[in-house]
C-alpha positions, 0 to 999 in steps of 0.5 A, a space after each residue: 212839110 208845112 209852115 203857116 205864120 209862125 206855126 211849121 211841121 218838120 218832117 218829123 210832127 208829120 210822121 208822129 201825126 201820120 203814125 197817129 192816125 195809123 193806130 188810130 184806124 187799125 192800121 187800115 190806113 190808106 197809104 195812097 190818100 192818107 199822107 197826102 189828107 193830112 198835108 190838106 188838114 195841116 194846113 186847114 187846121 193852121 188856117 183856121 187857129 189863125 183865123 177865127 180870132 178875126 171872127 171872135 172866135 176864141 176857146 178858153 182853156 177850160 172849154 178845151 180841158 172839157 172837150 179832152 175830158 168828154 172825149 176819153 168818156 163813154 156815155 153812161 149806159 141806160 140806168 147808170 149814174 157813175 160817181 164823179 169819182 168813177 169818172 175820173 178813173 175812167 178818164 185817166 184809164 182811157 185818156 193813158 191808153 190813148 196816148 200811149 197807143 197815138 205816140 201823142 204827147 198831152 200837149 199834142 192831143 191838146 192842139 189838135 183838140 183845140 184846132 179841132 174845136 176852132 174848126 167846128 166854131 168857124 163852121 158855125 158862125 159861117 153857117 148862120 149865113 146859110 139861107 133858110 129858103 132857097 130856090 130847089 130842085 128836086 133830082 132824080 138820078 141814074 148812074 151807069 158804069 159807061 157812056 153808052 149804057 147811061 144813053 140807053 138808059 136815057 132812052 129807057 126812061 124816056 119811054 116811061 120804065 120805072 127809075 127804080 128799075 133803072 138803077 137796080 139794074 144799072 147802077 154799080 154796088 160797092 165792092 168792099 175791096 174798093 177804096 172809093 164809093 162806086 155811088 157816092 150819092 146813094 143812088 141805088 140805095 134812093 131808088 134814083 130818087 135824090 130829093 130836093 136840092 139848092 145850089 151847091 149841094 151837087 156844084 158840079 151840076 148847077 148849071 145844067 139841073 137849074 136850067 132844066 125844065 120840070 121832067 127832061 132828062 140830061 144828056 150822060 154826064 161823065 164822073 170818076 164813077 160812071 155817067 150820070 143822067 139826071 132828070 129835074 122831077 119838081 122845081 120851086 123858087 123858093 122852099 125850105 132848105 131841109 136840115 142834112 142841105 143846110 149842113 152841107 151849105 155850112 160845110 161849103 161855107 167853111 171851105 169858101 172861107 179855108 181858100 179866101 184864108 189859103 190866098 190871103 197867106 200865100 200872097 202876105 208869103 206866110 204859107 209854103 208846103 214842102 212835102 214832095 214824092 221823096 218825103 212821102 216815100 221816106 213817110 210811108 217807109 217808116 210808117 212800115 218800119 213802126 208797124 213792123 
């Protein structure tokens, strides 16, 4: 399915890890996205087990027997001071069930641990280049189900009607039987409001919000979601970039970092995905036979 360095995935360590996952949410797994993530994962996770050495990052075994062991622990209830002797049965008790609901070996679990651990280091070390200061924005938003709706509410606002209003009336709830978020920025929920933003906290915007002037509207701008139109309400050159912005940087970072990592083995010949319809069919198929 996946071979990065010296590290491969057969088709079936993909169906182990995929199995894994299944149990792991129920059985809620969502077959049309899943399959195809986990490919993504894999191949991050390799990138990243190969790569953090060049940035010293390395876990030793004892750091990574402790992360297994909090894992498997609940956090002690308000009062409680359990004996390390209850601990212990306790994660041996858990740490079983796991394993035994997963189909994961120790071994197993232990990599993706790790990988898992690597990750979150990486993140770290790149994110202690995310600037403290930064020029921001701050947005408004209003997102509507078509084009010609986002237009109307364009003008709507534009003659003064509240966004509150605005997005009560416009824009779309989740529908629980939806697999995607209908507002995946939280608009109705904001009231419209998105608060101050850097670059790259909504990319795919920069160049249209940074170029706005204090209190214009944008034209509808499409999305898998609707249309969006965005009013800049503040602008300052330079303002404190708040904490959740600064854990979105940290993760943009990590994603800069995993496509200079991809381009550096796929053109050294060290990376290869095989994984095609006829091995998803053949995946999904027997994640049905295993449920059944």
């Amino acid at each position: 399915v996946v071979r990065i360095y010296k590290t491969k995935y057969s088709m079936g360590d993909y169906l182990k890890l995929l199995r894994a996952q299944a149990a792991l949410a129920g059985g809620q797994l969502d077959l049309s996205l899943a399959p195809f993530q986990l490919v993504q994962t894999l191949e991050d996770n390799e990138l990243v087990y190969y790569g953090a050495p060049r940035l010293g990052i390395t876990l030793t075994r004892e750091e990574i027997d402790q992360e297994v062991r909090n894992r498997m622990l609940s956090p002690p209830g308000e009062g409680e001071a359990p004996t390390q002797q209850q601990l212990d049965k306790e994660f041996q008790e858990n740490y079983r069930q796991y394993l035994n609901a997963t189909q994961l070996s120790e071994r197993d679990h232990r990599a993706l641990v790790e990988r898992d651990m690597l990750r979150d280091k990486v993140r770290e070390r790149l994110g202690q280049k995310v600037p403290v200061v930064a020029e921001q924005v701050h947005i408004q938003a209003v997102l509507a189900s078509s084009e010609d709706a986002a237009k109307t509410a364009r003008e709507r606002w534009e003659k003064g009607e509240d966004i509150a209003t605005l997005t009560a009336e416009l824009t779309p709830t989740q529908n629980p039987n939806e697999a995607q978020p209908a507002d995946p920025l939280g608009v109705r929920a904001r009231k419209g409001d998105l608060g101050w933003a850097p670059k790259r906290i909504l990319p795919q915007w920069d160049d249209i919000i940074f170029k706005l002037e204090p209190g214009a509207i944008s034209d509808p701008l499409p999305a898998a979601e609707g249309f969006y139109i965005l009013r800049v309400a503040e602008k300052e050159p330079a303002r404190t970039i708040d904490q959740a912005n600064r854990e979105v940087l940290k993760d943009r970072a990590l994603e800069d970092w995993l496509l200079e990592e991809r381009k550096v083995a796929r053109d050294a010949g060290e990376m290869a995905r095989a994984f095609d319809s006829t091995k998803y069919d053949w995946a999904v198929r027997e994640l049905r036979q295993i449920r059944q």
